[in-house]
C-alpha positions in Angstrom: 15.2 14.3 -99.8 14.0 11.0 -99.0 15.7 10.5 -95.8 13.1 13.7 -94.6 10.0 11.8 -95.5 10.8 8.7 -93.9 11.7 10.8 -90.8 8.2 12.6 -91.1 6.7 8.9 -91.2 8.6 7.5 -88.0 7.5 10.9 -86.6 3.9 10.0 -87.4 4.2 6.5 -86.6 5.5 7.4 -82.7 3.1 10.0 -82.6 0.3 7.3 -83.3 1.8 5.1 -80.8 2.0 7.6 -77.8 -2.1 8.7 -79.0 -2.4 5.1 -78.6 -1.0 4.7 -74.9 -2.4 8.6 -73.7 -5.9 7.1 -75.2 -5.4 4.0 -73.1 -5.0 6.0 -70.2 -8.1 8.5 -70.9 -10.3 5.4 -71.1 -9.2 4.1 -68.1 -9.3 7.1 -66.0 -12.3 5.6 -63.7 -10.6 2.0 -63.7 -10.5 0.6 -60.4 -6.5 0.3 -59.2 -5.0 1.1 -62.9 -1.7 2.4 -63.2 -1.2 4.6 -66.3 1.5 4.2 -68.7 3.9 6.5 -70.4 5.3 6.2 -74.1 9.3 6.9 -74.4 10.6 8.5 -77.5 14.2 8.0 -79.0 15.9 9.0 -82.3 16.3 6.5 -85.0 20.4 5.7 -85.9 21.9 8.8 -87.5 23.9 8.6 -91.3 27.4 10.0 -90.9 27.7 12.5 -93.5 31.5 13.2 -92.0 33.6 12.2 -89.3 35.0 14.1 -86.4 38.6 15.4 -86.7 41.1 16.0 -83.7 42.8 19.7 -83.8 46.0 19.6 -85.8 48.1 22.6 -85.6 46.2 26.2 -86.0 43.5 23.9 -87.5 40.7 23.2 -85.6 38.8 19.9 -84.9 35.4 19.5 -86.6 32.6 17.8 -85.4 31.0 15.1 -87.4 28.4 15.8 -89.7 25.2 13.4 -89.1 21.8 13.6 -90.6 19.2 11.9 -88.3 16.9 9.1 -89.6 13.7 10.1 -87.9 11.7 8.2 -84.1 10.7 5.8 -82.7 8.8 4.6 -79.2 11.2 2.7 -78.1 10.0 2.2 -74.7 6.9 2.2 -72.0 6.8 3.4 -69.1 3.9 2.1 -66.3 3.9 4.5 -63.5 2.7 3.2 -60.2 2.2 6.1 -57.8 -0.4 6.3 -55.6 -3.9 6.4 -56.6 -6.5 8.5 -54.3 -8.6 6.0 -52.1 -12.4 6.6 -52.3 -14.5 5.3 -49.6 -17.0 2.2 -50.3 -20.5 1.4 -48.8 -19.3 -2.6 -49.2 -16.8 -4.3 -47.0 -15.0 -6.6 -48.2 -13.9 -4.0 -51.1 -9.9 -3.1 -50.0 -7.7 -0.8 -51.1 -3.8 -0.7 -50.8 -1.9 2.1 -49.6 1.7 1.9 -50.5 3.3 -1.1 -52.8 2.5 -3.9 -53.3 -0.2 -6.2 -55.0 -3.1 -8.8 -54.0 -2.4 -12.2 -55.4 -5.1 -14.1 -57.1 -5.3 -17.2 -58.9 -7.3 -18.9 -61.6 -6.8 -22.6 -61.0 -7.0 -23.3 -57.5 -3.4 -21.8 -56.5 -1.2 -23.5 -59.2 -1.0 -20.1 -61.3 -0.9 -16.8 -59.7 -1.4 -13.1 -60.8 -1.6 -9.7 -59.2 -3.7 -6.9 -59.2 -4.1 -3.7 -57.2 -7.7 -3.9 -57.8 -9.7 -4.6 -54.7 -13.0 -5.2 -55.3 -13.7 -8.6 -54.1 -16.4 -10.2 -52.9 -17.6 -13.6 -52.1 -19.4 -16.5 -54.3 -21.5 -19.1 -53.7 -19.0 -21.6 -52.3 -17.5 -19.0 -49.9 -14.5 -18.2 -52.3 -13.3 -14.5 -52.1 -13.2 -13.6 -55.5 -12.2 -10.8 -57.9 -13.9 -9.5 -61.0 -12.6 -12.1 -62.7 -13.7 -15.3 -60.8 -10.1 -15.4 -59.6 -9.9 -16.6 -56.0 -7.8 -14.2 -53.6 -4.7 -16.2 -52.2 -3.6 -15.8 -48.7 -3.7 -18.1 -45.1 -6.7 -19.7 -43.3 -6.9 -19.9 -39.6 -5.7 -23.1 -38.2 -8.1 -24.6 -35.9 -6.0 -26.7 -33.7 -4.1 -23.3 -32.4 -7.1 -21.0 -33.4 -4.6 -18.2 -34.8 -3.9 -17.4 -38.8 -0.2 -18.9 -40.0 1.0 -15.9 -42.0 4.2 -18.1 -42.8 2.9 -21.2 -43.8 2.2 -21.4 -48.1 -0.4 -19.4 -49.1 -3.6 -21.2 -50.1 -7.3 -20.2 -51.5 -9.2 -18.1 -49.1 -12.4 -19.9 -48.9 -14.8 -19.3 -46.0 -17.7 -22.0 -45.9 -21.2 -20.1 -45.7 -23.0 -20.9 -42.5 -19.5 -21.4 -40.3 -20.5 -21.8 -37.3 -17.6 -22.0 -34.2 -17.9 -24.6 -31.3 -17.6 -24.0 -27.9 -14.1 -23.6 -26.3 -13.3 -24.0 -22.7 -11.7 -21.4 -20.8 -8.3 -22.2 -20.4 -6.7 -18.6 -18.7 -8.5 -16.1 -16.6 -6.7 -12.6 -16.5 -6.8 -9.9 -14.2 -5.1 -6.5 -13.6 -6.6 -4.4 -10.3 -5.3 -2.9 -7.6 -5.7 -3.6 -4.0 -5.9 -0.4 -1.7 -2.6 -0.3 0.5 -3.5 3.0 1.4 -4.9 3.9 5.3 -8.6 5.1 4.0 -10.4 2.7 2.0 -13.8 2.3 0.4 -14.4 -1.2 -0.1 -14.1 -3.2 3.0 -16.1 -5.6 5.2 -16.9 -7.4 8.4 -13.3 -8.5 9.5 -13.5 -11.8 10.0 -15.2 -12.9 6.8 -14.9 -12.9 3.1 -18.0 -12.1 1.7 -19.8 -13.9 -1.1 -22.2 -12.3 -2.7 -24.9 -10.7 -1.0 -24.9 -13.3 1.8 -21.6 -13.1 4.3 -19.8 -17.1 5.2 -17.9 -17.5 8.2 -14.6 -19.3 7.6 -14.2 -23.1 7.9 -11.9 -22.5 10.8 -14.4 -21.4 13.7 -13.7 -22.1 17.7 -16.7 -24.2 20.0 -18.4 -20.2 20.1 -18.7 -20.7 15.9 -16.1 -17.6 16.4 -13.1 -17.3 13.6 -10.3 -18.9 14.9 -8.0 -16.6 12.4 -10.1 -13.6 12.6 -7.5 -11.3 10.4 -4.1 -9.1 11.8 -6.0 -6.1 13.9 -3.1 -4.3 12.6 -4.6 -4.3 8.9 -8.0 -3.5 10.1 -10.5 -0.6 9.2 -13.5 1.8 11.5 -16.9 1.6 10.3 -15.8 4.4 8.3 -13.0 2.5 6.3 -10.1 4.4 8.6 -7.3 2.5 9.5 -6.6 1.6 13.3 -2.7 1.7 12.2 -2.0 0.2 15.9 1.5 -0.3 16.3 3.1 -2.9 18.7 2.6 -2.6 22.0 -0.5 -0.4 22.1 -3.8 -1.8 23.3 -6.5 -1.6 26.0 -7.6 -2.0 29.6 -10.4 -4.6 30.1 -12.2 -5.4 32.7 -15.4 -7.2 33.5 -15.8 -6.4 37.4 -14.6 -3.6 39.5 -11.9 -4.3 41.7 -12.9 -4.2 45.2 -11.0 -5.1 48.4 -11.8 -5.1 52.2 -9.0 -4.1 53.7 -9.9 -4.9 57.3 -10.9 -2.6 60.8 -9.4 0.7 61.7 -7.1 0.8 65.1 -8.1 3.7 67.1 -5.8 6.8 67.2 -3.2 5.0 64.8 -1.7 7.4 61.4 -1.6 6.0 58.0 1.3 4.9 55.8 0.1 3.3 52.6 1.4 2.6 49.3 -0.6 2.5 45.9 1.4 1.3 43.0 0.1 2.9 39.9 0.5 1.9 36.2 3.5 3.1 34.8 1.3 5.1 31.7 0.7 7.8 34.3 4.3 9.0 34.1 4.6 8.7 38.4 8.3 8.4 39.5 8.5 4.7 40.9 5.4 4.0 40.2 3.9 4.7 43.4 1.8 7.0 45.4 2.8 7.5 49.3 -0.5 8.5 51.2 -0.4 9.5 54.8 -3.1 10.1 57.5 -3.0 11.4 61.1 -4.3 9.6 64.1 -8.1 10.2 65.5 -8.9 10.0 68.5 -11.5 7.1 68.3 -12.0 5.0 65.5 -14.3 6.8 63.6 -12.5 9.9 63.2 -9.1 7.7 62.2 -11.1 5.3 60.2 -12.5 9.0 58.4 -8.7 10.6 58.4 -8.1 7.2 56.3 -10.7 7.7 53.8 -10.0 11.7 53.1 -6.4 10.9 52.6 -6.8 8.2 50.1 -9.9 9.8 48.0 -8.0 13.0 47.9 -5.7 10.9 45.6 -8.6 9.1 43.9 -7.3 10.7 40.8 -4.4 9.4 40.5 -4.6 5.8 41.9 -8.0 5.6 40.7 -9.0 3.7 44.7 -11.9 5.2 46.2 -12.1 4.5 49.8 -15.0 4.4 52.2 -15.9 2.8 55.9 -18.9 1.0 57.0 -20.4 0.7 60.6 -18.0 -1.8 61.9 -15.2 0.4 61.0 -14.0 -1.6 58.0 -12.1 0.1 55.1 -13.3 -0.6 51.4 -10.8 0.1 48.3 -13.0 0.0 45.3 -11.2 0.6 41.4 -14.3 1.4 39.0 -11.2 0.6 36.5 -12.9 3.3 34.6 -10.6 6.1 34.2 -7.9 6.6 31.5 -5.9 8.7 33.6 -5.6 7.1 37.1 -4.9 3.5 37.8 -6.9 0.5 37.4 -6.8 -2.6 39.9 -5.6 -2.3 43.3 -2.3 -3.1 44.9 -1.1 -1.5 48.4 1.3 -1.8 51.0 0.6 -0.9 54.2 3.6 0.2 56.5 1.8 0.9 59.6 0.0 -0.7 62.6 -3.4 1.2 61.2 -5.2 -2.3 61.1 -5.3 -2.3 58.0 -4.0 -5.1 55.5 -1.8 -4.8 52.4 -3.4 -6.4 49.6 -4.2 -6.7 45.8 -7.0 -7.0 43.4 -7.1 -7.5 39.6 -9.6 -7.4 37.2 -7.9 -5.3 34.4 -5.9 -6.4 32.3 -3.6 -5.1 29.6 -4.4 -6.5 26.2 -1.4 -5.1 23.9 -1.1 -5.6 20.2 1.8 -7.9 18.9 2.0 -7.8 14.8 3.5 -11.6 14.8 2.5 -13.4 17.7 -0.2 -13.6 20.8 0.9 -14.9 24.2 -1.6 -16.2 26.9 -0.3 -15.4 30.8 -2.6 -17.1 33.1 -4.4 -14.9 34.9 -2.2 -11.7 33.5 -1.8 -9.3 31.0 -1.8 -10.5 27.5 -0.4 -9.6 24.1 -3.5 -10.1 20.7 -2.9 -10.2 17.2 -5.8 -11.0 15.9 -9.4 -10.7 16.5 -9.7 -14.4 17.4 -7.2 -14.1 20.2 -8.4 -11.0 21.8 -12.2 -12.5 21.7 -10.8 -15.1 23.6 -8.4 -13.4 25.9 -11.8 -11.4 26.8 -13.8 -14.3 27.4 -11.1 -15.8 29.7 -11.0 -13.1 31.8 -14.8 -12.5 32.0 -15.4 -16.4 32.9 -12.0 -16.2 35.1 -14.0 -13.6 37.5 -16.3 -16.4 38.4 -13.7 -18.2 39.7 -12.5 -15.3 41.5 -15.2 -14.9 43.4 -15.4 -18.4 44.6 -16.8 -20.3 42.7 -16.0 -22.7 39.8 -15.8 -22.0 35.9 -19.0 -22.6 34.8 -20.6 -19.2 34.5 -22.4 -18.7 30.9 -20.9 -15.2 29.7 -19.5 -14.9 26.5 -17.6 -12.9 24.6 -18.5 -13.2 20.5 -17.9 -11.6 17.4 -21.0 -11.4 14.7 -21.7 -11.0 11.3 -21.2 -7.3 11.8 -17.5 -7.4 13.0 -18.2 -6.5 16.4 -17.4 -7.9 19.5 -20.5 -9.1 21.7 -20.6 -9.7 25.2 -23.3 -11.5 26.5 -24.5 -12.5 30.5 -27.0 -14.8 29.8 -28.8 -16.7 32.6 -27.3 -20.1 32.3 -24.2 -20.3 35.1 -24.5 -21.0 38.7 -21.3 -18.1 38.8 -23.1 -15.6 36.9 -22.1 -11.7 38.2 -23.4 -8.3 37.2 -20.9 -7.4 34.5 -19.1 -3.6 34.6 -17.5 -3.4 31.8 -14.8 -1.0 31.5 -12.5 -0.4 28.5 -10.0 2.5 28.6 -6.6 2.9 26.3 -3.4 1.7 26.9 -0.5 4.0 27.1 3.3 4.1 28.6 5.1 7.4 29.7 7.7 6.3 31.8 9.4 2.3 31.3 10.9 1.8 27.7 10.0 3.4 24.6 6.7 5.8 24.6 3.6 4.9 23.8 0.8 6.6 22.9 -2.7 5.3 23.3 -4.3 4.6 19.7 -7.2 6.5 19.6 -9.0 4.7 16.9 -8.7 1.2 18.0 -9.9 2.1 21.6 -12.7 3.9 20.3 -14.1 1.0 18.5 -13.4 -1.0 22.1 -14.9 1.7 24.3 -18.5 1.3 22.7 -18.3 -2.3 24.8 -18.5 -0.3 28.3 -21.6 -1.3 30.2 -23.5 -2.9 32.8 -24.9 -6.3 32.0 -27.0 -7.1 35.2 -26.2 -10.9 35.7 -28.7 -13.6 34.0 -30.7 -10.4 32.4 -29.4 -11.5 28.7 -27.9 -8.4 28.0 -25.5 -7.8 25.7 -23.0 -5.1 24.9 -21.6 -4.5 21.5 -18.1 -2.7 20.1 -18.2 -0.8 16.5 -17.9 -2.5 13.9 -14.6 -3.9 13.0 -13.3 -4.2 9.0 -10.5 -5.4 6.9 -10.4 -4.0 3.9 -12.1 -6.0 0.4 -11.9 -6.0 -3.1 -13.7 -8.6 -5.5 -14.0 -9.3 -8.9 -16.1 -11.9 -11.2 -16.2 -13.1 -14.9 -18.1 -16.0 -16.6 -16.2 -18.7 -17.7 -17.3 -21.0 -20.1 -17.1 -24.8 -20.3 -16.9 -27.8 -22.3 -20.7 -27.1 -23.8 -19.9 -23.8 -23.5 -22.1 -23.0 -20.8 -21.2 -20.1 -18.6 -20.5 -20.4 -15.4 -19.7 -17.4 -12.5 -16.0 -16.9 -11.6 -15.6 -14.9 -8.3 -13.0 -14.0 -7.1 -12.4 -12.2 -3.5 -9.3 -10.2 -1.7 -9.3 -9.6 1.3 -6.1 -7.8 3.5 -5.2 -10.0 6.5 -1.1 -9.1 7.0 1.1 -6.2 6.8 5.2 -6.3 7.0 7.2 -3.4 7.1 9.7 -4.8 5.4 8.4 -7.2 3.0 4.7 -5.9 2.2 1.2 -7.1 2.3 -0.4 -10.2 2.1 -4.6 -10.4 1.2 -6.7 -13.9 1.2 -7.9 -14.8 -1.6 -11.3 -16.8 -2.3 -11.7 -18.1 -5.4 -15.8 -19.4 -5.8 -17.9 -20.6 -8.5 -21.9 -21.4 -8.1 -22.9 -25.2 -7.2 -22.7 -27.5 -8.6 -19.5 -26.4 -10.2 -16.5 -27.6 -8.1 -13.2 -26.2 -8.0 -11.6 -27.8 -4.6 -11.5 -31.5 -3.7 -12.2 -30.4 0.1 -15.3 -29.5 1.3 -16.7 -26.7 0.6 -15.9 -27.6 -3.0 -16.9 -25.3 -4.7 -14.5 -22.3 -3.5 -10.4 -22.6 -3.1 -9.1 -20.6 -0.5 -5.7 -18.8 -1.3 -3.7 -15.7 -0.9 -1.5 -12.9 -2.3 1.3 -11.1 -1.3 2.8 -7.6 -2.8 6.5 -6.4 -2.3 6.2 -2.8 -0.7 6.7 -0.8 -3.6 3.4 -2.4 -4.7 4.4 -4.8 -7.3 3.1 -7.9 -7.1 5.3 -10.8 -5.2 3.6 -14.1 -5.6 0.2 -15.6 -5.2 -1.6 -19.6 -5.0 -3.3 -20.9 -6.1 -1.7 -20.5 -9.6 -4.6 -22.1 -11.4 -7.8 -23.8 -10.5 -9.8 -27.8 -12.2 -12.9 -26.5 -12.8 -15.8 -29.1 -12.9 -19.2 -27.9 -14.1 -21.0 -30.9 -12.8 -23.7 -30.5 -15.4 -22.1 -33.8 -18.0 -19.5 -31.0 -19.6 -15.6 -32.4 -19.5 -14.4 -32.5 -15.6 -10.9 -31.1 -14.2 -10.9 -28.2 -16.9 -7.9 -26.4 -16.3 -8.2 -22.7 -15.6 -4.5 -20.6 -14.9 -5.4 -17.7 -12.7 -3.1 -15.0 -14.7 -2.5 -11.8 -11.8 0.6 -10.9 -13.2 4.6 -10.9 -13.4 6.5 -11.8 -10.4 7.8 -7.9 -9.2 6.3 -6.2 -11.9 3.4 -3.8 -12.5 1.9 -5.8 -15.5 -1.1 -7.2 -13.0 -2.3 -7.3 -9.6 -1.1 -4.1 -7.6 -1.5 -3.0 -4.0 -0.9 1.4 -4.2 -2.0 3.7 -2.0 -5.2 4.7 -4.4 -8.7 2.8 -4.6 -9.5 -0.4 -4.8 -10.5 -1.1 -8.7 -10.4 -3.9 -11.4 -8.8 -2.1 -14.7 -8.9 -5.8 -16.7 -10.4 -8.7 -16.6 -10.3 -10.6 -19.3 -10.9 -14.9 -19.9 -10.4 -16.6 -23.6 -13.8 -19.4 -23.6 -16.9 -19.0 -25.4 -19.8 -20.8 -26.4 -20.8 -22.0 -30.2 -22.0 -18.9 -32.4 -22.9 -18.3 -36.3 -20.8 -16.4 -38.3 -22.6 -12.8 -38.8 -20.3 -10.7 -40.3 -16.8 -10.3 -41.7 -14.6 -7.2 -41.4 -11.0 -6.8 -43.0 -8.6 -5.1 -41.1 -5.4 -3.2 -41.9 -3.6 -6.4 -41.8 -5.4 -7.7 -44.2 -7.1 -10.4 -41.8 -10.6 -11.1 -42.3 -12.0 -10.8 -39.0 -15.3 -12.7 -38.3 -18.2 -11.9 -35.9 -20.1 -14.7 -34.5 -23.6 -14.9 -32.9 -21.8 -15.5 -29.7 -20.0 -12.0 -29.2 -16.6 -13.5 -30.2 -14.4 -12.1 -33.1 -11.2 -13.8 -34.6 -9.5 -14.3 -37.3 -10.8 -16.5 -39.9 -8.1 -15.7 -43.1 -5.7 -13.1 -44.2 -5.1 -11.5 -47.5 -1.5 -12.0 -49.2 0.5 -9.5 -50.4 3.9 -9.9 -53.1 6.4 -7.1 -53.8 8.2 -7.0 -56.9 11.8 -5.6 -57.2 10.4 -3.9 -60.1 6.8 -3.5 -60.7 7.9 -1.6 -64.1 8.9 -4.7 -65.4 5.5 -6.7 -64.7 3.0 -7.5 -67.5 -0.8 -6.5 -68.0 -3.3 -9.1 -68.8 -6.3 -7.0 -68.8 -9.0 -7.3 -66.6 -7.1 -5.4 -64.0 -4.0 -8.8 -63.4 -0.4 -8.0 -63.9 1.8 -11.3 -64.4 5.2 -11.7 -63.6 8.2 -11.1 -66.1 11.6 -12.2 -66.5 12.0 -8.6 -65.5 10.2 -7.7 -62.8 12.1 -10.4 -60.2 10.3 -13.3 -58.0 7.3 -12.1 -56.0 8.3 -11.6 -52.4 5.1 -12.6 -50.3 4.1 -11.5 -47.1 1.3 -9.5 -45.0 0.2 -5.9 -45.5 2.5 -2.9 -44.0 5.8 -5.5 -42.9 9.1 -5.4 -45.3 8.0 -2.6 -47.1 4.3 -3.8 -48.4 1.7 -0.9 -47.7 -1.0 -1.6 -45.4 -4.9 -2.5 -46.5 -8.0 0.2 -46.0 -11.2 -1.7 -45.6 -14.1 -0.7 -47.5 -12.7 1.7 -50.0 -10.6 1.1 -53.7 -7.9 2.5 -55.0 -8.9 4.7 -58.0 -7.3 5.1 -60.7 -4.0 7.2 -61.0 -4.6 8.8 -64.3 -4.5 12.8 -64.2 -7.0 14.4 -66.4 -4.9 17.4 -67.1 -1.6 15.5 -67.2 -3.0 13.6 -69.8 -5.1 16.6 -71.7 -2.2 18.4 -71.8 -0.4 15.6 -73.6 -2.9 15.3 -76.0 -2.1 18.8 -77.1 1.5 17.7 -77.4 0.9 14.4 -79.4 -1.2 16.3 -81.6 0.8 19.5 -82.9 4.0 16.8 -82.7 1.7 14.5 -85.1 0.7 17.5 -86.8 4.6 19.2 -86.9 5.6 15.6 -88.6 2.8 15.5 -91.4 4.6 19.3 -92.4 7.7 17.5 -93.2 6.1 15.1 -95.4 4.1 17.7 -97.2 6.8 20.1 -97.7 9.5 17.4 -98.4 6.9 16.8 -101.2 6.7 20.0 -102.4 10.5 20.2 -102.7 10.4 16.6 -104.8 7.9 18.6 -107.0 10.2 21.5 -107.6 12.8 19.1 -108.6 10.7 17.0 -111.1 9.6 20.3 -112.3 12.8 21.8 -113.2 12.8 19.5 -116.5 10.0 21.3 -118.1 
């Protein structure tokens, strides 16, 4: 009889205990990162009453006869699921999602303890704090690398009120763009020159005429309206400054006419010639007229018109103005007409080589560039001064402007001055090698040159515009003092290899006084890059630049010039697709206030300064416990570490299994109202069930005393 009311007491006495813990977890149920705990009931040892026996024979075996001695708690359980994450108005509050705990100490880092409370803040001293006064452990930025050491020991996170950050000096300048390969483009300018600015700078290199000497590959080059020429080798022009004309002496009297014109092989003519007979006239006259119908009536084709004077004298003249008849004039004559074979040039070819530009005296010529065809035209136009008998010193030149255009002029200082005709017509082959076409474009551009410029009237005659196609960038870059300071940086395309890719020029610049060259002008570095022709990048120089602000900040500051990865796409890019920067990116600054902290999920608390710049100044530690079950409570929200709960294994938020951090918001509690109302039901009829034994075990005892009355 007793053994039933001590069981009702241990009954009573867990009971009270798990009211104890489920009351616990009530009054924490708006606690800021609690984890509520669960009681564990077992039974109390049993008294055997009889042992078990095996079978034996028909006999059975019996179980053993045990009368329980009542409960106990003999355990508690702390659950740590998740509690629900509620959104805060302040911002250094943090809340963990997943496991793990933040790691706090109350003596300066000797000690530490853990919570999954995060509502911290910061003191007076710039200590992030808990609740408690404890100071939140984790790592400081360094500031000889400028970047947080997550796997150096952790330390106080203390963040002096009033930080302010000095200036740093650019050290890397990064840029991703791409560079138009493509044969329409948007951005371009005047060929020979890489603007700055608003304001256009010839090249260093320039000729006596203050002319480019390397005016860009023609072969690379744009229309006013950013078209490609796309002229392929061998294709070109006819140029020519003077008509050709030739006397070709009197007419013999009642003699025919056998004459040969050779004509240009681009007008598909078997041999290259046109046979033109005439019959005999009875006086001069009419056989000087007979002449003059026969020949004009092939004016189309040889491009020689004929006509007589008084004295009977023939006149071949070649306007040199027609794309389908000849120009110059060349004859044989195979008759006793009177009449003289005899040539005249003042066309010439002028055909487009991609690699190299040859000079024939007094021929035709091969150009790759706008330099040598400025000059091959200026040649020939001073050359037909000396034709004509007199001496090289006539004063027409032949220019290219600011615009991109070629300029002849005929001004009025040359003794051998002549009234220019100019006459420009395309190129073309249909007969002798391989075929080629006349580029429609490029002689377009050249055709807008044909005039007359009456000798020393000043006149001038100008072509369309021609362009190379441009892209430019710019950042500020800061130095020493932090003072900013315009980095501009300018492409321009200038080669094109089938087989390799492009090359562009490049121009790096920064304002005076800043210099980044130790040649004059100093202030710019003249460079280029080249791109493989799938449109990766393939190299480029100058690989970095000493910058020197000039204005008492540290001289030579490096700067790397970052493009890219040798053959990759990680940088600078030449596709067919428009010209655009898509990064551009440098790592100086000048000195700033701190104005503001924010806490990302790394836990890093990420400063904002006066100056536009944000980096980290500290991160938040996390441990992880192999079980967090076994870890102790403290109150105030800390857990301490147990002989059960293992070593803490530090680290940053969301790596080896810790949970990441949400800024501005706590982890509420995890206690569930109608988990724990419902046990309250439990606890009480199981309290209540237990104080029934008692009473009735009583009421038994009383029986018993009662039954010696």
């Amino acid at each position: 009889m007793l053994k039933s009311l001590f069981s009702g007491v241990s009954g009573l006495q867990s009971h009270q205990v798990a009211m104890d813990v489920e009351a616990n977890n009530i009054a924490n149920v708006n606690t800021v990162g609690f984890k509520y705990s669960r009681a564990n009931f077992s039974d109390l040892l049993a008294q055997t009453r009889a042992i078990s026996t095996a079978p034996q024979g028909a006999l059975g075996g019996k179980n053993p006869v045990q009368v329980g001695l009542g409960s106990t708690v003999s355990s508690m359980t702390r659950i740590f699921s998740q509690g629900s994450v509620q959104n805060s108005d302040k911002n250094t509050d943090v809340a963990i999602q997943g496991d793990g705990f933040y790691i706090v100490s109350p003596d300066g880092g000797n000690t530490y303890k853990y919570t999954r409370a995060g509502d911290f803040k910061f003191d007076a001293r710039g200590n992030f704090v808990d609740n408690n006064g404890f100071i939140v452990q984790g790592w400081l930025r360094d500031s000889s690398t400028g970047k947080v050491n997550a796997t150096a020991p952790i330390t106080n996170i203390n963040i002096p009120p009033g930080l302010t950050t000095p200036a740093s000096a650019t050290q890397e300048v990064v840029l991703k763009a791409n560079l138009n390969s493509g044969p329409l483009v948007q951005s371009f300018s005047p060929a020979y020159q890489i603007s700055s600015g608003s304001t256009n700078v010839q090249p260093a290199a320039v000729d006596a005429n203050g002319n480019a000497i390397s005016a860009g590959n023609i072969g690379v080059m744009f229309n006013g309206v950013g078209k490609a020429f796309s002229i392929q080798e061998d294709q070109g022009v006819w140029v020519s400054f003077l008509s050709s004309k030739l006397t070709a002496g009197t007419v013999v009297a009642n003699t025919a006419l056998d004459v040969t014109f050779n004509v240009d092989p681009e007008l598909g003519i078997p041999g290259n010639a046109v046979q033109i007979t005439a019959a005999a006239g009875a006086t001069v006259a009419e056989t000087a007229n007979n002449y003059v119908n026969a020949i004009n009536a092939k004016i189309a084709i040889t491009g020689v018109k004929a006509s007589v004077n008084a004295a009977n004298e023939i006149t071949f003249v070649n306007l040199n103005g027609s794309g389908t008849a000849s120009h110059n004039i060349d004859f044989v004559v195979a008759t006793g007409s009177g009449l003289a074979s005899g040539t005249n040039v003042t066309a010439h070819r002028y055909q487009y080589n991609k690699s190299s530009a040859t000079n024939i005296a007094g021929g035709d010529k091969t150009f790759t560039s706008m330099a040598d065809l400025r000059k091959w035209m200026e040649d020939e136009a001073r050359n037909q001064g000396f034709i004509s008998g007199g001496t090289l010193t006539n004063g027409i030149t032949v220019e290219v402007n600011d615009a991109g255009k070629f300029v002849v002029k005929n001004p009025n200082n040359g003794v051998d001055d002549f009234d220019i005709n100019l006459k420009i017509t395309a190129y073309r082959n249909k007969t002798s090698g391989a075929v080629i076409i006349a580029n429609t474009r490029f002689t377009r551009n050249m055709e807008a040159l044909n005039s007359t410029l009456t000798k020393a009237s000043g006149g001038q005659a100008f072509s369309q515009s021609f362009n190379a196609a441009t892209h430019s960038s710019s950042i500020d870059l800061f130095d020493s003092l932090g003072s900013k300071h315009t980095l501009r940086m300018e492409f321009r395309k200038t080669q094109l290899d089938i087989s390799t890719g492009s090359t562009w020029d490049m121009r790096v610049s920064v304002p005076v006084p800043a210099t980044i060259d130790t040649i004059a002008p100093f202030n710019e570095k003249i460079g280029s890059i080249r791109f493989n022709n799938d449109g990766s990048l393939a190299t480029y120089n100058p690989p970095n630049i000493s910058f020197s602000g000039n204005n008492g900040s540290a001289p030579d500051q490096q700067v790397n010039l970052s493009f890219g990865t040798a053959n990759s796409f990680d940088g600078m890019t030449s596709f067919d697709s428009k010209s655009a920067t898509s990064g551009i990116s440098q790592d100086g600054f000048t000195g700033g206030d701190l104005i503001g902290i924010r806490i990302d999920q790394s836990g890093t608390l990420v400063g904002s300064f006066s100056n536009g710049r944000s980096f980290g100044l500290a991160q938040i530690g996390m441990a992880k416990f192999t079980n967090n079950e076994g870890l102790s409570v403290e109150g105030g929200n800390i857990f301490i570490q147990t002989a059960n709960s293992g070593d803490p294994i530090i680290g940053t938020a969301a790596t080896a299994g810790r949970g990441f951090i949400q800024a501005a918001a706590l982890e509420a509690s995890n206690v569930d109202l109608s988990r724990a109302l419902t046990q309250l039901i439990i606890i009480q009829r199981g309290f209540q069930a237990n104080g029934k034994t008692i009473t009735t075990s009583d009421q038994l005892l009383q029986t018993l005393i009662g039954l010696k009355n």
